[in-house]
C-alpha positions in Angstrom: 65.4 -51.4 29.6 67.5 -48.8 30.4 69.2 -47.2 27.1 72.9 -47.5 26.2 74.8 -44.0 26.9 77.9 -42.8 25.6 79.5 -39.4 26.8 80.9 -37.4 24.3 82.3 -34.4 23.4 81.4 -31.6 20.6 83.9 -29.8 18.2 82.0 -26.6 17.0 83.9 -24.4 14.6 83.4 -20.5 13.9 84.5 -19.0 10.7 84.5 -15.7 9.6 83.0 -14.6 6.6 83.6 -11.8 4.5 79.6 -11.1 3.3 77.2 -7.9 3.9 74.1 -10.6 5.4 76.4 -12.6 8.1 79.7 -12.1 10.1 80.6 -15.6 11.0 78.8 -19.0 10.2 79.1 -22.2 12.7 79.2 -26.0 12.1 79.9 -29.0 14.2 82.9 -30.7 12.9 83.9 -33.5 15.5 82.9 -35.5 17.9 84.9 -37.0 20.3 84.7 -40.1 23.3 84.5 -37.7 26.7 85.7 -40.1 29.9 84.1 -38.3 32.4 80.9 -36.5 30.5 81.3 -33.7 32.8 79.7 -30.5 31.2 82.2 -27.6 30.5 84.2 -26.0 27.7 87.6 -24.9 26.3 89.0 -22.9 23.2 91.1 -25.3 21.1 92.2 -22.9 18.4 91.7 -19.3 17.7 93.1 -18.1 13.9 92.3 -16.5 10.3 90.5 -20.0 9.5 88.1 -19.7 12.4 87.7 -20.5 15.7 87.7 -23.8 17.3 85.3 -25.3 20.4 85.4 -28.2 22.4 82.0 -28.7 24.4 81.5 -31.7 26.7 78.8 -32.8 28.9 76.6 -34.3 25.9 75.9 -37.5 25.4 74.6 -40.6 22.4 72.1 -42.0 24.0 70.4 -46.3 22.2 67.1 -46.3 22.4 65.8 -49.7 21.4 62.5 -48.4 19.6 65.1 -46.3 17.4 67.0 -49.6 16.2 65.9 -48.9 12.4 67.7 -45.1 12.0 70.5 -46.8 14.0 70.5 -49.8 11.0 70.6 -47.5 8.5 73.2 -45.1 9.7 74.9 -48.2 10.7 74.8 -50.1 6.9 75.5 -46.4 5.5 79.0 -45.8 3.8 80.2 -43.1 5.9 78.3 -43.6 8.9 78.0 -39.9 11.2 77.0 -38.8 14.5 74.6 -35.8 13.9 74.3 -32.8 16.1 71.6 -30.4 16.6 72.7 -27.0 17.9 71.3 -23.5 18.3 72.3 -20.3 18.4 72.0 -18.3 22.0 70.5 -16.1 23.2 71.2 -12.2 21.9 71.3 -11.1 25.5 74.1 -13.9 26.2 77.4 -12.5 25.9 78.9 -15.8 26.7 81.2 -18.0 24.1 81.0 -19.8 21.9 77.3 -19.0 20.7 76.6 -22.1 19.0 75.2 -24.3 21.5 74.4 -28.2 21.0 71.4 -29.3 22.5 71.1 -33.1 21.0 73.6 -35.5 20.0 72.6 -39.1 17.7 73.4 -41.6 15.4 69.7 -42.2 14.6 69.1 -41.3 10.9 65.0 -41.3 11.7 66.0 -38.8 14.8 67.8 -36.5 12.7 65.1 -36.3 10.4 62.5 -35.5 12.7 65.0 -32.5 14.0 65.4 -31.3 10.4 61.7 -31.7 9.3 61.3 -29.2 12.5 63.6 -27.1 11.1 66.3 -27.3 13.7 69.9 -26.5 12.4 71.5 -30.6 11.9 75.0 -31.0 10.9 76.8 -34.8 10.4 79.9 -35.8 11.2 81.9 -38.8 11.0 81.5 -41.4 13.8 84.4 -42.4 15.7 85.3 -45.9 15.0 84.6 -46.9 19.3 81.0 -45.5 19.0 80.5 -47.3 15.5 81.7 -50.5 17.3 79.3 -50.0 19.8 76.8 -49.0 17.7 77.2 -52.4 15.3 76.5 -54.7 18.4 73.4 -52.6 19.6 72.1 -52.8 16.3 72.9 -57.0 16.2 70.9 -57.3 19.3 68.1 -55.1 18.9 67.0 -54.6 15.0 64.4 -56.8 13.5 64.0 -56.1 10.2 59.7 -55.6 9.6 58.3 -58.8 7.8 57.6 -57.5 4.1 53.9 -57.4 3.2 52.3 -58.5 0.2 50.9 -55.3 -2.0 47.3 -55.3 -2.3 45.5 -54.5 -5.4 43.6 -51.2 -5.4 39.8 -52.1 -6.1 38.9 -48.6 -6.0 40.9 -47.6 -9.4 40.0 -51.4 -10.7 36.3 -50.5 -10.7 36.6 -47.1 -11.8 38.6 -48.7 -14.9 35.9 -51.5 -15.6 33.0 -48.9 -15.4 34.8 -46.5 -17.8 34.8 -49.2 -20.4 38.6 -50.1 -20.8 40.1 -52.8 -22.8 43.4 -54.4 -21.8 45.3 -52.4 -25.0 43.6 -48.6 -23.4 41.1 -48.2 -25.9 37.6 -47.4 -25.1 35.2 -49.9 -26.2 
């Protein structure tokens, strides 16, 4: 089965600091339905509060195998889109120098890119893609069937051997 795409767009923001370790720190703020998906980008705003880019060409891809994160980002509160993004290259003069590389809605995926140490940021879903989202999740989730706990005979013996009463006294 082929997976469900959407094309969107990324809103990365720049602001400026005022601190003797860093110049400027980024974050992802938006995302936003892209018709076309066509890769490219535009300065929205430039100002004292930061600059503002819009970066298109990415896109959320539903993977059926990843129908749990989607559940759970899905059931969540304030459901989010999470980016993962980079900073280029040194040598690349171009702008904006925060890059994303991956876009998802899978709350397992975004885990696996933070356990990795990749730079994550969440932000809200966009009620079309949390639409979408709901009915992929409705077709595709099956909950796992809950297993009965076993007991663990290891400890149980170690306990018997040892001499204990029921009340934890030695014998």
């Amino acid at each position: 089965m082929l997976p469900l795409r959407f094309p969107v767009t990324v809103v990365m923001h720049r602001i400026p600091l005022t601190s003797r370790w860093a110049s400027e720190r980024w974050e992802a703020v938006a995302i936003e339905a892209d018709a076309d998906g066509a890769p490219g980008c535009a300065l929205l705003s430039d100002g004292a509060e930061g600059t503002r880019w819009r970066l298109s060409g990415h896109a959320i891809e539903l993977h059926p195998s990843e129908s749990e994160g989607y559940y759970l980002n899905a059931s969540a509160r304030e459901p989010k889109v999470f980016v993962l993004w980079r900073m280029a290259e040194p040598e690349d003069d171009a702008e904006p120098r925060a890059r994303p590389l991956s876009v998802t809605v899978s709350y397992a995926e975004a885990a696996r890119f933070l356990d990795a140490g990749e730079q994550v940021d969440a932000v809200p879903m966009p009620a079309a893609i949390l639409a979408a989202l709901g009915a992929f999740v409705a077709a595709h989730y099956k909950p796992e069937p809950r297993k009965k706990g076993q007991r663990n005979a290891v400890y149980e013996d170690t306990q018997a051997r040892a001499g204990a009463r029921r009340d934890g006294r030695r014998r």
